[in-house]
C-alpha positions as CSV (number, residue, x, y, z in Angstrom):
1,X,4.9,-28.2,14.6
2,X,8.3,-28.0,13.0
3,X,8.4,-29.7,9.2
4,X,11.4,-32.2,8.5
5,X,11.6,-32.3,4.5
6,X,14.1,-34.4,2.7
7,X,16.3,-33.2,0.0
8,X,14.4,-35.4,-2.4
9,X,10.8,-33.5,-1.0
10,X,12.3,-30.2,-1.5
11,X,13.4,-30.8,-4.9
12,X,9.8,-32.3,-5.7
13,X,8.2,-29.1,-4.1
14,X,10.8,-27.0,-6.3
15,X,10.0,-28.8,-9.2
16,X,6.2,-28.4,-9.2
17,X,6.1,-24.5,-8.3
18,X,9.1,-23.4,-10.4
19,X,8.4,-26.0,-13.0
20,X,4.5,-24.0,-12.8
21,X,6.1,-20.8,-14.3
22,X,8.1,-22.3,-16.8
23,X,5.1,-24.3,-18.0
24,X,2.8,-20.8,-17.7
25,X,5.9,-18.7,-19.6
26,X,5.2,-21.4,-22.3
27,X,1.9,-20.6,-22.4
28,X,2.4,-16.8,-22.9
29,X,1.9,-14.7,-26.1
30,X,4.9,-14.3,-27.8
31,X,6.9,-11.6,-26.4
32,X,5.6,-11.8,-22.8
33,X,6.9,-14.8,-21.5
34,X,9.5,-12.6,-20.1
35,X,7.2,-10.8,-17.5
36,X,4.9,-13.8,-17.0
37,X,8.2,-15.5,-15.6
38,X,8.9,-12.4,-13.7
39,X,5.9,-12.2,-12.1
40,X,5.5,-15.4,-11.2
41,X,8.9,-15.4,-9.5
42,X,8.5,-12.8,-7.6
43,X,4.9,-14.8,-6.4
44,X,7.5,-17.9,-5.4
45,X,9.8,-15.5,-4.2
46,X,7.9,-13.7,-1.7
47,X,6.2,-17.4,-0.2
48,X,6.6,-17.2,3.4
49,X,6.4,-20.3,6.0
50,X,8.2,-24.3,5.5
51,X,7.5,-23.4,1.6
52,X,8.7,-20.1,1.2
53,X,12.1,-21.2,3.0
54,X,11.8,-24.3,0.1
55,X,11.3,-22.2,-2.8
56,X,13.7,-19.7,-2.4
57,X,16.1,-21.8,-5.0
58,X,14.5,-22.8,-8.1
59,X,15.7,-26.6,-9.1
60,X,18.6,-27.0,-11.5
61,X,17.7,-29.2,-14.7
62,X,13.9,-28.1,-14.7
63,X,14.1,-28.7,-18.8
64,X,11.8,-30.3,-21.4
65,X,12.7,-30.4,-25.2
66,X,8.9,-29.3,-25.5
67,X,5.9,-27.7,-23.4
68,X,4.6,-31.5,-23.7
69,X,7.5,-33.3,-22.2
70,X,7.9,-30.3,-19.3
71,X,4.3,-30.7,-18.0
72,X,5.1,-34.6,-18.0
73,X,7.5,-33.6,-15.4
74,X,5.9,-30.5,-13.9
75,X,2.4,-31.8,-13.5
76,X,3.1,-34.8,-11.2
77,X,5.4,-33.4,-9.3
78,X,2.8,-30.6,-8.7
79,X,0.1,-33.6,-7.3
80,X,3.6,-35.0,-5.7
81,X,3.9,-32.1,-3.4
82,X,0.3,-31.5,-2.9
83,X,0.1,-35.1,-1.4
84,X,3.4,-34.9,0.7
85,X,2.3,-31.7,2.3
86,X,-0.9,-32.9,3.0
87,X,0.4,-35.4,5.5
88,X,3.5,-34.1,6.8
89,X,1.7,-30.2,6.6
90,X,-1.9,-29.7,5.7
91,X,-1.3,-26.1,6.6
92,X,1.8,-26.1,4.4
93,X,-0.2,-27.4,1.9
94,X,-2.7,-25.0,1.7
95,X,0.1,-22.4,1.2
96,X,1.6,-24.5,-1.6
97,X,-1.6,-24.3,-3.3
98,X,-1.9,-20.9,-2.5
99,X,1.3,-19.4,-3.5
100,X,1.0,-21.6,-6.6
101,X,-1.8,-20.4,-7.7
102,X,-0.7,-16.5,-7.2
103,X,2.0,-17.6,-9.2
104,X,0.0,-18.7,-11.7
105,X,-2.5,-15.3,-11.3
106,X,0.6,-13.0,-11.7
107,X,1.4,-14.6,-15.1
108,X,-1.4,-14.5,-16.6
109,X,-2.1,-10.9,-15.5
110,X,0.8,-10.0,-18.0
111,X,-1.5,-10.4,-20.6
112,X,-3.3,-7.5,-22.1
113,X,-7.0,-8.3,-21.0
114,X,-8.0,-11.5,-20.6
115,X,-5.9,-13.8,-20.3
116,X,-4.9,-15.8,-23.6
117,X,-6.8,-19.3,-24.2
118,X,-3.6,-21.0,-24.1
119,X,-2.5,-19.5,-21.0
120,X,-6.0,-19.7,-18.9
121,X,-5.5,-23.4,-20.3
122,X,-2.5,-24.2,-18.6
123,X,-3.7,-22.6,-15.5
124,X,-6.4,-25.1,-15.7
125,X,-4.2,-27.9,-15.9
126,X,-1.8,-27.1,-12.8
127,X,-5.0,-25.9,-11.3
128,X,-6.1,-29.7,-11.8
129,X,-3.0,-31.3,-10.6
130,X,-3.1,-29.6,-7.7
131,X,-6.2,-30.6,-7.2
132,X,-5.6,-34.6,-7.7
133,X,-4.1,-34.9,-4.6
């Protein structure tokens, strides 16, 4: 089954995962938002299939002038995708979710020991969205 996604979809799939590491890089202790970024990229990075080939690029202009107004943008879009892959791909979907949430995994696994409150909260709340759909 080949996958036709518009530029728009591809940005909105972009958006949620890429906008997912920044939003879990916020979360970090101070000093390790560096390697939770790293390590999520490299989770987006190494996606395979129709979302692998998407999220290859991270989106330009993925800014908010606080964590607050970034998850305003991040969190929908993370829904957004869910429910666009579910009916164009439901197995594309399921790897969205996936890679996401290794994404999401390989931040918080920056953290010495558990993960910080503030970071296993986040993870919660893209958890969630992705959920919603």
């Amino acid at each position: 089954m080949s996958v036709t996604l518009t530029d728009q979809d591809k940005l909105t799939l972009r958006t949620a995962a890429w906008g997912a590491v920044s939003l879990m890089s916020a979360a970090a202790a101070a000093g390790s938002a560096h390697k939770a970024a790293t390590g999520s990229s490299i989770a987006l990075t190494s996606a395979t299939g129709v979302v692998g080939h998407v999220l290859v690029k991270a989106p330009k202009g993925l800014k908010g002038k606080s964590v607050a107004a970034l998850a305003d943008q991040v969190l929908p879009a993370v829904t957004a995708a869910m429910t666009l892959l579910k009916q164009q791909a439901p197995a594309e979907a399921d790897n969205f979710r996936r890679t996401v949430l290794v994404a999401i995994e390989a931040a918080a696994r920056t953290q010495k020991g558990e993960p910080s409150p503030t970071m296993a909260e986040m993870a919660r709340k893209i958890t969630e969205a992705l959920d919603a759909a």
